[in-house]
C-alpha positions in Angstrom: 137.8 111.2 -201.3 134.9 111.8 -203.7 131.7 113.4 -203.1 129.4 111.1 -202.6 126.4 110.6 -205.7 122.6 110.9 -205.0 121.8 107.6 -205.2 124.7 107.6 -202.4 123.1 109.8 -199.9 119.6 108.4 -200.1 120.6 105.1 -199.5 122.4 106.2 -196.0 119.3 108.4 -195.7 117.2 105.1 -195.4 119.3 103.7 -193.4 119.8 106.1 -191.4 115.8 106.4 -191.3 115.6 102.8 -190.9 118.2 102.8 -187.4 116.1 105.5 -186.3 112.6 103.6 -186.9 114.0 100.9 -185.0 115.4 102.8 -182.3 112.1 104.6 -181.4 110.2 101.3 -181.1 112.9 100.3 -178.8 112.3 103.2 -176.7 108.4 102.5 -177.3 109.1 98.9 -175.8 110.6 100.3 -172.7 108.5 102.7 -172.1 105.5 101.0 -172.2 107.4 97.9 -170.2 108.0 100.5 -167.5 104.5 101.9 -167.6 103.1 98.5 -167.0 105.6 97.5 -164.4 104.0 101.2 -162.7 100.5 99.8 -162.9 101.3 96.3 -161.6 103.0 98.0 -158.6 100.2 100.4 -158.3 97.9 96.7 -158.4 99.9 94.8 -156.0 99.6 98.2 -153.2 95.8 98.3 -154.2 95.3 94.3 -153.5 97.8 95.1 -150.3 94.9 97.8 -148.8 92.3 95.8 -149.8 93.3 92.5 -147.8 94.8 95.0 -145.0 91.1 96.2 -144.9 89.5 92.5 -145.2 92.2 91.2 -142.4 90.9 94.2 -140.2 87.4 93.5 -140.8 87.7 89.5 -140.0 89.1 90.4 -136.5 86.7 93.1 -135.9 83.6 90.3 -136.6 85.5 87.7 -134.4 85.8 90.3 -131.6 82.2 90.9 -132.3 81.4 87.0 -132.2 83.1 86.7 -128.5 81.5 89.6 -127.0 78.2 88.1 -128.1 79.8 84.5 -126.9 80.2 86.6 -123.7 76.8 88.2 -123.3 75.5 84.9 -123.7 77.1 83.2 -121.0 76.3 86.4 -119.1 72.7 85.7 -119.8 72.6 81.9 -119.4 73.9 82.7 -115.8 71.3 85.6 -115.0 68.4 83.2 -116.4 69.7 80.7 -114.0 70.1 83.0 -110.6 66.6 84.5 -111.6 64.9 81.6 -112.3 66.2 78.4 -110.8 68.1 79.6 -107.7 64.1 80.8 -106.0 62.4 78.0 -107.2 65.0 76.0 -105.5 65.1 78.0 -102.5 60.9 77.7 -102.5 61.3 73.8 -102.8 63.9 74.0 -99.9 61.4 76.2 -97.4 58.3 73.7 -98.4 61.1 70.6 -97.6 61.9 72.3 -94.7 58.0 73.4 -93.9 56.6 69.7 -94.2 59.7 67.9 -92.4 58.9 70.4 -89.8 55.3 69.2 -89.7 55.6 65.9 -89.7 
């Protein structure tokens, strides 16, 4: 077979050049498709935590809201054996005092 001419070789040169151009923004493509795949997984674990962190904080508040619930009831009932249980039992002994009398 003949040697190949000049004109020859540079036109497989640029090809050859032009396979590789092509290749390399393949390679480009994938990488930077993997890259972002990295930060969306690396988004989707940050948005995990942060609702993990939101979910924890809800139930801490409602605990919060029914140990209040609680001391309130608590309360309502001291307010009601400190206050109206005596005056009752007063209204009983002055019942009691002028049935007596009478």
């Amino acid at each position: 077979m003949a040697d190949p001419t000049t004109g020859e070789v540079v036109r497989r040169l640029d090809d050859v050049r032009q396979d590789l151009k092509e290749d390399i923004h393949g390679v480009v493509g994938l990488v930077g498709q993997k890259v972002d795949a990295e930060i969306y997984r690396l988004g989707q674990e940050a948005q995990a935590e942060r609702h993990a962190a939101v979910v924890a904080r809800v139930a801490k508040l409602e605990q919060q809201a029914e140990e209040k619930d609680k001391q309130r009831q608590n309360d309502r009932r001291l307010i009601f054996f400190s206050l109206v249980v005596p005056v009752l039992l007063l209204a009983i002994q002055l019942y009691n005092a002028n049935k007596g009398g009478a």
